[in-house]
N, C-alpha and C positions, 0 to 999 in steps of 0.2 A: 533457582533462577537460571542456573547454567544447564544447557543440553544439548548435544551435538546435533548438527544437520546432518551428520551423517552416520546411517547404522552401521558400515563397514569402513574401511578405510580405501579409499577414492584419491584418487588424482586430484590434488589441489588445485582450484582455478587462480590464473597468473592474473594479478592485481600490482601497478604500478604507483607508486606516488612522485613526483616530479617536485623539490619541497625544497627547504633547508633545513642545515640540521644544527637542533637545539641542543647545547651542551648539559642544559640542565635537565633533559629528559622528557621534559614534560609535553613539548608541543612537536611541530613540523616532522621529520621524516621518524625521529621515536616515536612519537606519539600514533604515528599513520604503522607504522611495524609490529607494533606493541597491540594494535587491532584488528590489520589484516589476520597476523599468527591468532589471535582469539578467534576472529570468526574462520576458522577454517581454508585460508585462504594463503597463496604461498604470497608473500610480499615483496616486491624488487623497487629499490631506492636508484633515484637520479638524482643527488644532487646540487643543489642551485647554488647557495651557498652555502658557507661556513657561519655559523653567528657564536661569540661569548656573550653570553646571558646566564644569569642565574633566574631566581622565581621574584628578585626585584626588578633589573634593568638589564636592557641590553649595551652592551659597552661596544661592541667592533660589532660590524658584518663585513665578511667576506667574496664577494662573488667568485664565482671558481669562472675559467676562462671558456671562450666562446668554445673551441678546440675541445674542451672536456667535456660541458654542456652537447655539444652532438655527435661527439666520441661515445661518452652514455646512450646516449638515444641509438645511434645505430650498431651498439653492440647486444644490445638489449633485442632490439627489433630482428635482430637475424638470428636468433636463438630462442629467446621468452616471450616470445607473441602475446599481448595482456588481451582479458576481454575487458577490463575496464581500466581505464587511467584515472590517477587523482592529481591535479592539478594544487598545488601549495603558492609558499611565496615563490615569487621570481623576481630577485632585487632590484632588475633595471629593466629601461624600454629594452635595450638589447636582448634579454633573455627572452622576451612576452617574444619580438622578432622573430627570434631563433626558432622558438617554439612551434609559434604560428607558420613560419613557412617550413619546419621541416614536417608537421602534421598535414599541411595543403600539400606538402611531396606524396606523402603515403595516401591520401585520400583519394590520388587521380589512377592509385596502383590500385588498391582496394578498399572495402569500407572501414570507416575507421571503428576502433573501438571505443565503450561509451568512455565520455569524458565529463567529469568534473570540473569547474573550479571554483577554489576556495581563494576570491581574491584577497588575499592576506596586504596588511596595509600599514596596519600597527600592530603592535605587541602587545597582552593582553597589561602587561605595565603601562602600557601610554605610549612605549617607547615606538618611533617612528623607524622602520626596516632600512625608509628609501628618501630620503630629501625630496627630490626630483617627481614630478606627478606623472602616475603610470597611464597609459592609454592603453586599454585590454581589447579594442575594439578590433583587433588584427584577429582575434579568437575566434571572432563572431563567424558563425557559422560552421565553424568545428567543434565547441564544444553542446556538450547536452544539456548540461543544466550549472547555472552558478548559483553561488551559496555565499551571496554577502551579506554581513549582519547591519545593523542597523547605519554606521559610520560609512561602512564600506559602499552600502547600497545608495544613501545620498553624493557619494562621488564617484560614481559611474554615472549620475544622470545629472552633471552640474547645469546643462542647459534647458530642464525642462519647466515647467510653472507649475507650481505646486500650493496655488494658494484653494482656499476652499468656494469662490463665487462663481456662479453661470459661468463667467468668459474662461475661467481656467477648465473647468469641464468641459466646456464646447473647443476647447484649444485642444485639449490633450486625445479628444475624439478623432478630431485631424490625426493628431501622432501616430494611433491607434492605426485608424483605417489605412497608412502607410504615405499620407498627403508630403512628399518628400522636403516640402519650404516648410511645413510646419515646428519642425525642431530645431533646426537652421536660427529659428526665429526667436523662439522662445528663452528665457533666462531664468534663473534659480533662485527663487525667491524662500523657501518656504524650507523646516531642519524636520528630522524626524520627530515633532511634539505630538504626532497625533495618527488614530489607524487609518484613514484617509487619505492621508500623505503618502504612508506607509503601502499599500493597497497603489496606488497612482503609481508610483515610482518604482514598483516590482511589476507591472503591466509595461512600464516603457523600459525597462530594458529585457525583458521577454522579446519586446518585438524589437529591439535594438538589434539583440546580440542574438535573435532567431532561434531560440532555445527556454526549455522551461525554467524560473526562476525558483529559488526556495527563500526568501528573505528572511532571514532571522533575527525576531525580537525578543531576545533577552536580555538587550542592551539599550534598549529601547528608554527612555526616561519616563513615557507616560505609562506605559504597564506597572502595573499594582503585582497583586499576588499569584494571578497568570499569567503565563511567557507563553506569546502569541506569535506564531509566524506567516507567515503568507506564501502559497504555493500556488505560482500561477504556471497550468501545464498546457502543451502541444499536444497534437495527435499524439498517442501512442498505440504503436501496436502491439497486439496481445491485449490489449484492454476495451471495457467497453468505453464507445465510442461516446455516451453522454456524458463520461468524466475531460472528455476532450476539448481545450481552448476553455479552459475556466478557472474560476479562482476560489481557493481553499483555503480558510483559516484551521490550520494546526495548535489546538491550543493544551498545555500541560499548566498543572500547579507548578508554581517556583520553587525550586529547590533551594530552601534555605541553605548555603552556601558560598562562601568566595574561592573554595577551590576548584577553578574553573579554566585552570591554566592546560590548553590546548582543545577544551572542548569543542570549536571549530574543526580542528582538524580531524578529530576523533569521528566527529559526523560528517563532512565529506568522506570520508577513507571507507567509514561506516557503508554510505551509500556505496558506494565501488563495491564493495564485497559482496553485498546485497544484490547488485545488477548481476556480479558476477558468475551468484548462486542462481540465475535465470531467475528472479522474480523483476518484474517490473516496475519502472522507475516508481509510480505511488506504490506499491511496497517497501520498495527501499527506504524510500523517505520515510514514511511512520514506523517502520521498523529502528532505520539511523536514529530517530528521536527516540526510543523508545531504549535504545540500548546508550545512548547520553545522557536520557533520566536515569536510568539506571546506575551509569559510570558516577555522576554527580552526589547521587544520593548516598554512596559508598566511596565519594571523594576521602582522600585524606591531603596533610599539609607536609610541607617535608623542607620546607625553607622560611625566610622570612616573610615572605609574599604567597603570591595565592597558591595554593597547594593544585596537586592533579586528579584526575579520573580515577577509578579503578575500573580494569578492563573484565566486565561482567557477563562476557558470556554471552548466545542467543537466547535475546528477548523472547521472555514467554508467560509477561504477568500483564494482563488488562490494563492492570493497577498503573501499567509503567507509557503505554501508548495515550498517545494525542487525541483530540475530540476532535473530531472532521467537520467544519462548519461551511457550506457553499456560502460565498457573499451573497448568489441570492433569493437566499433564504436559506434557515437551518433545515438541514438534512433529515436531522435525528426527530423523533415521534417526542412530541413533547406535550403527551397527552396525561391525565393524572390514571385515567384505565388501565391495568393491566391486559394484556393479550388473553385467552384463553386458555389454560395450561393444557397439554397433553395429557390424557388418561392413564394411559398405558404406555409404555415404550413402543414405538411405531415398527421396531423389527425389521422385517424385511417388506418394503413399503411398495407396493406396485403405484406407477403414477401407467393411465391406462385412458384410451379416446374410447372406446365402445362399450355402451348399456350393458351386453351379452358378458363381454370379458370383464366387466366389473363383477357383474350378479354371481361368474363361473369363482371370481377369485374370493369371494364373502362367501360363500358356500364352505370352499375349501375349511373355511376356519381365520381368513385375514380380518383384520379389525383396523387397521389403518392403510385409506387408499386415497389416492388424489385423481382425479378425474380434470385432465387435461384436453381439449377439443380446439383447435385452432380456427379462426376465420381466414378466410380467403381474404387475398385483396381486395377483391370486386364486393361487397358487403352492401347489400339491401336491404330491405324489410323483411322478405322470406326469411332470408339467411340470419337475420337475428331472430327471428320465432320461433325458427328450428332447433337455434341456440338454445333459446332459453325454455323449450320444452325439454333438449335433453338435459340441462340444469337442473329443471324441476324431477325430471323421472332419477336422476342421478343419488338426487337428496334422498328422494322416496325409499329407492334402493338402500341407501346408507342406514336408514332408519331401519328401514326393514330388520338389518340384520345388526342391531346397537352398533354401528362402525364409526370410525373419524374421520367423517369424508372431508377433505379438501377440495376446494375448486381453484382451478389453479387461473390466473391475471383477471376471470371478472367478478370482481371483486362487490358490483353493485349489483350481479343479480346472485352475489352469493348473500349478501345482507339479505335482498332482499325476498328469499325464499332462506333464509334458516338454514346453510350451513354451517357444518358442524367451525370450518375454517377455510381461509384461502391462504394459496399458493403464490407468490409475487416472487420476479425476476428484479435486477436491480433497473432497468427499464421501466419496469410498470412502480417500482417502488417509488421511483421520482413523479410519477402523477397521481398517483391514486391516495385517496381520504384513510388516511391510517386511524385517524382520530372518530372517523366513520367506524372503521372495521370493528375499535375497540369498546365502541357506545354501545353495538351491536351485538356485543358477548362471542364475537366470532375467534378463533385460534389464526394463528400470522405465523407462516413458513416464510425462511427468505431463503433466496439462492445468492451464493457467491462465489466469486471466481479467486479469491485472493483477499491478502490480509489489507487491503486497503475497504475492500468490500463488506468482507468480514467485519471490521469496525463500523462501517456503516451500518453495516445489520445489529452489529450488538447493543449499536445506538440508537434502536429502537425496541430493545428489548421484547423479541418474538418468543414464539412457544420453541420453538426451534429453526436453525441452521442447516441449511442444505451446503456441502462441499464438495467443488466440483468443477469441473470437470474431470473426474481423475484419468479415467482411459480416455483413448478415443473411441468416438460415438458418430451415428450419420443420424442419429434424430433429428436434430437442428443444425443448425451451421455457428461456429462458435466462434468469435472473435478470439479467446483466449486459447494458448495451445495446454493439452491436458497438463493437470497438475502432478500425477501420478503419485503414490505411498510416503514417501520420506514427505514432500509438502502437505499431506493432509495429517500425515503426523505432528505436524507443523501448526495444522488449524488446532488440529483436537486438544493437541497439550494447551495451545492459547484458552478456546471455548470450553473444552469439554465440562471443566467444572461448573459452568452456568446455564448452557444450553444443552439441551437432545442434539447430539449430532449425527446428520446425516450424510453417506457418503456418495456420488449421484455419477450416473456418465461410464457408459459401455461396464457396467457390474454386470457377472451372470455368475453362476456356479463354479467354474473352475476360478473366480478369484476373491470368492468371500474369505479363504483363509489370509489371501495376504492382506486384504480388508481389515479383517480382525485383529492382525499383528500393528496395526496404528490406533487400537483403542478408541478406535470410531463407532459411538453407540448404534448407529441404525444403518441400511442402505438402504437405495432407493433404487429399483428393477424398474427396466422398461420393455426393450425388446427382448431379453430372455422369457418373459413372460407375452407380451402381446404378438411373438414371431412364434410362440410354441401351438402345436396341434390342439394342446388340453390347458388352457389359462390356469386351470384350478391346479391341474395335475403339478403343474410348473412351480406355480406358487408353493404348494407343498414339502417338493422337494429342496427348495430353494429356503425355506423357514425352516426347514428340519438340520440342513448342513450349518445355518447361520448360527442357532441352538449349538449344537454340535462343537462350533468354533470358538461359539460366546461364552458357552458356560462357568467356563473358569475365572472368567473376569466381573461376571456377574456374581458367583461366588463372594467375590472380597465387599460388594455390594451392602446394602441395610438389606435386613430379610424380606423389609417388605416390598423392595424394588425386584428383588428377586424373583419373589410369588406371582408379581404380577407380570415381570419379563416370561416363567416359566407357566 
C-alpha cells in the first residue's frame, strides 16, 4: 500500500495547517502533522486554539490571542513560504477576521497559495467548538476550495430554498446565474435528507464563496452503504477544460467503521499535500479520498469513543479510490461488452498522420500503430472524403501487414470500415458512442493526463491506458504541464496491474531508459519517428533499445507474455 513519491530524497514541499490542537491526538493540528510527514511533505502548525478533549467529549477550548494568531502567521511567512495552506477550526468570528484580512494583505503583495478550508463546527463527539455562529464569508475569494461535511455544508447556506418543486429550482437558477436579490431573498427550508439537496447546496456556496466545493457525505443520514460526496469545480488550470464548472459525485463503499475521529481533517490536509506535490486540485481530491479510505479501513480505537485513522501511505490501490460520476450523466462505459483485448504488447507504438510513414513503419517489423490525421477547422465535404478515403487505405494497410491499427477520435468511421481499435482523448471520450465502439468488437485506447482522468478511463475499462504528457511536446497544445517519471510512476504502480500502459509526449531514444525505470509497459513515439529521414529505420532502432531496456522486467513476466513481448 505504502510507496514513496519520491525516488531520491528532495526538498520537502512546505504545507501549512492553521487548526487547533487536539489533546487527544486524534484530529486538528496532530492529525494534519501525522499526514503532512506521511505524504512526504514538511508540515508547519499555527495554532488557533488550545482544546481538552479526549475521544469522548470536549471539555474547554482555548483560543490563543489575536497577537499570537498573526505573530504565527508572519513569522511563518518571512521564512516557510507554504504552497499550500490547510485551513482547520478557527474558534471565533475574530480569528476567521484575522485570517481573512491578513491573507487579503498577502494577496495584493503576491499570489496566494492554494488554500483549504475545513469548516470545522463540531466535534466528531457532538461536542460544539464555538457557541456563537461563525460567518466564513470574509474567506470568500481567498480560499480554493472548502470541505464541509454534511452539518457543516447546511449552515453555510442558511438562507438558501432547498425544497424539491419548480419554484425552488427556478429560484436557486437565479442564485446560480449571480441575480444578487435573489439570496437576499430566499430562506432555509429543507436538512440534508436527501442527494438533491445535497447537490443544490454545494453549487450555492461554490458560487457563494467563489471557489470549488467538495461536500462530504458520510454523514449524511440518507446514504446507505455508499458514502457519496459532491465536487462541484472552477476552471482549473493545468486541467482539461471539459471537467471545468461541473459537478461530480465521488462515491466509495462505507467503511464499516466508527473510528473516524479526525477523518475531516486527515482529507483536507490530504488535499494540501496533494496540491503541494503539483497534481491538481481533481487529483488531490480522489487521491485525499483515497488515502482516507485507506486511513478508515486500518482505523484502530484507542479510547472510549471513536478511535482514529491509520496514516497509510501514497494511495495506490484502485480498490481504495472513488467512482467519478458527472450529475449529467455517468461518465463511466456501462455497457455489458467488453473492449477488444490487445494481441500482443504494443511496444514501441508509433501514433503517425501519413499512408507512406505507416506502410515504412509495418515494413520494419511494427504490429501496433495508430493513425492519427487531424481536420482543419474549415471542414467540408471534400475534406471529410479525403478523410475517410485515408481511413479506409489506413485499415487496408493494417491488414496487409496482420497489425493493430488504431484510429485515433473518429471513432464512427473506424466502426464503420473495421478497425482493428480507436484512439479517444478525454474530449472525444465525453461524446462519442462507447457502447457503439464495444457492439462493434473494436479495441478502446484512452488518453490521460492525471489520476483524476486516469480513473475516468479505468472506468471504462479499455484495452489500454495512454499516460501522458510526460515530456514536453509541440505536437499539440496541451492544457496540462508534462507529467514527467516519478508521476507516471505514479499512474503505472496505480494501473499497471489491470491495463497495457502506455507512456506518450516528447518520448524518443535518449529517454526510453528512464521510461523503463517506471515500469511503464509500452510507449508511444511520434516525432522521433514521423521527423526521422527513414520512418522504418527509426522505428527499428527505437524497438530494438526499448527490448534492450525491457528485458528484464519482462523477464519476471508468465512465459507466455514474454514470447509474445519478444
Amino acid at each position: 500500500m505504502t510507496t514513496s513519491m519520491h525516488t531520491q530524497v528532495d526538498k520537502k514541499p512546505i504545507v501549512w495547517t492553521i487548526a487547533g490542537s487536539d489533546s487527544s491526538g486524534g484530529a486538528g493540528i496532530q492529525a494534519d502533522l501525522l499526514t503532512m510527514n506521511d505524504l512526504q511533505c514538511h508540515g508547519c502548525s499555527l495554532i488557533s486554539c488550545i482544546t481538552a478533549q479526549n475521544t469522548v467529549n470536549v471539555t474547554l477550548v482555548e483560543p490563543v490571542s489575536e497577537q499570537m494568531l498573526i505573530g504565527q502567521l508572519d513569522a511563518l511567512w518571512a521564512d516557510l513560504v507554504p504552497i499550500a495552506i490547510k485551513i482547520g477550526l478557527l474558534a471565533n468570528q475574530q480569528q476567521v477576521d484575522i485570517v481573512a484580512k491578513w491573507l487579503s494583505r498577502v494577496s495584493r503583495l503576491t499570489t496566494l497559495p492554494f488554500m483549504v478550508l475545513d469548516p470545522v463546527m463540531v466535534a466528531s463527539s457532538g461536542a460544539q467548538f464555538c457557541q456563537q455562529t461563525i460567518d466564513f464569508k470574509p474567506l470568500a475569494g481567498l480560499i480554493s476550495l472548502i470541505t464541509p461535511n454534511q452539518h457543516e455544508l447546511f449552515r453555510l447556506c442558511p438562507k438558501l430554498l432547498l425544497s424539491n418543486d419548480q419554484s425552488s429550482n427556478t429560484e436557486f437558477s437565479n442564485i446560480e446565474s449571480g441575480n444578487p436579490h435573489s439570496s437576499n431573498q430566499t430562506t432555509f427550508t429543507n436538512n440534508d435528507n436527501d442527494e438533491l439537496g445535497m447537490i443544490m447546496a454545494a453549487k450555492w456556496v461554490a458560487n457563494h464563496f467563489n471557489c470549488h466545493v467538495l461536500a462530504k457525505g458520510g454523514d449524511a443520514l440518507w446514504q446507505q452503504q455508499q458514502a457519496t460526496d459532491v465536487y462541484v469545480t472552477r476552471s482549473v488550470l493545468g486541467a482539461s477544460h471539459i471537467h471545468d464548472n461541473q459537478v461530480f459525485k465521488l462515491t466509495s463503499p462505507r467503511v464499516n467503521t466508527n473510528n473516524n475521529h479526525g477523518s475531516g481533517c486527515t482529507l483536507s490536509s490530504a488535499i494540501a499535500c496533494f496540491v503541494a506535490h503539483q497534481f491538481v486540485i481533481h487529483d488531490a481530491i480522489v487521491l485525499a479520498k483515497a488515502y482516507v479510505n485507506n486511513g478508515l479501513s486500518c482505523s484502530y480505537a484507542i479510547g472510549e469513543g471513536p478511535g482514529v485513522l491509520t496514516r497509510s501511505g501514497w494511495p495506490n490501490e484502485l480498490s481504495a479510490m472513488p467512482t467519478i460520476t458527472s450529475i449529467e450523466g455517468n461518465t463511466a462505459y456501462s455497457g455489458n461488452k467488453a473492449f477488444r483485448p490487445v494481441a500482443t504488447p504494443l511496444g514501441v507504438y508509433p501514433v503517425l498522420d501519413s499512408l507512406p510513414k505507416l506502410n515504412a513503419v509495418l515494413a520494419a517489423g511494427c504490429r501496433t500503430v495508430q493513425f492519427r490525421v487531424k481536420c482543419s477547422e474549415h471542414v467540408n465535404g471534400l475534406t471529410l472524403q479525403t478523410l475517410e478515403q485515408q481511413i479506409i487505405d489506413a485499415i487496408a494497410i493494417g491488414r496487409d501487414f496482420n497489425a493493430q491499427l488504431f484510429i485515433n477520435d473518429h471513432w464512427k468511421l473506424a466502426i464503420k470500415h473495421s478497425a482493428f481499435g480507436v484512439h479517444l482523448g478525454q474530449e472525444d471520450l465525453a461524446c462519442a458512442s462507447l457502447t457503439a465502439i464495444a457492439d462493434a468488437g473494436l479495441a478502446l485506447g484512452i488518453s490521460c493526463h492525471s489520476y483524476f482522468e486516469a480513473l475516468l478511463a479505468h472506468q471504462c475499462k479499455p484495452s489500454y491506458i495512454a499516460l501522458g504528457h510526460i515530456y514536453p511536446t509541440t505536437t499539440k497544445k496541451m492544457p496540462s504541464a508534462p507529467q514527467g517519471v516519478v508521476k507516471l510512476t505514479q499512474y503505472v504502480s496505480l494501473l499497471g496491474k489491470f491495463y497495457p500502459t502506455v507512456a506518450i509526449g516528447g518520448v524518443d531514444v535518449g529517454r526510453l531508459e528512464q521510461l523503463a525505470s517506471s515500469k511503464v509497459g509500452d510507449v508511444a513515439v511520434v516525432r522521433a519517428i514521423t521527423h526521422a529521414d527513414d520512418p522504418g529505420e527509426a522505428y527499428r532502432l527505437l524497438h530494438q533499445r526499448w527490448l534492450q531496456f525491457t528485458r528484464g522486467c519482462q523477464a519476471s513476466q508468465e512465459p507466455g507474455v514474454l514470447k509474445e513481448a519478444v
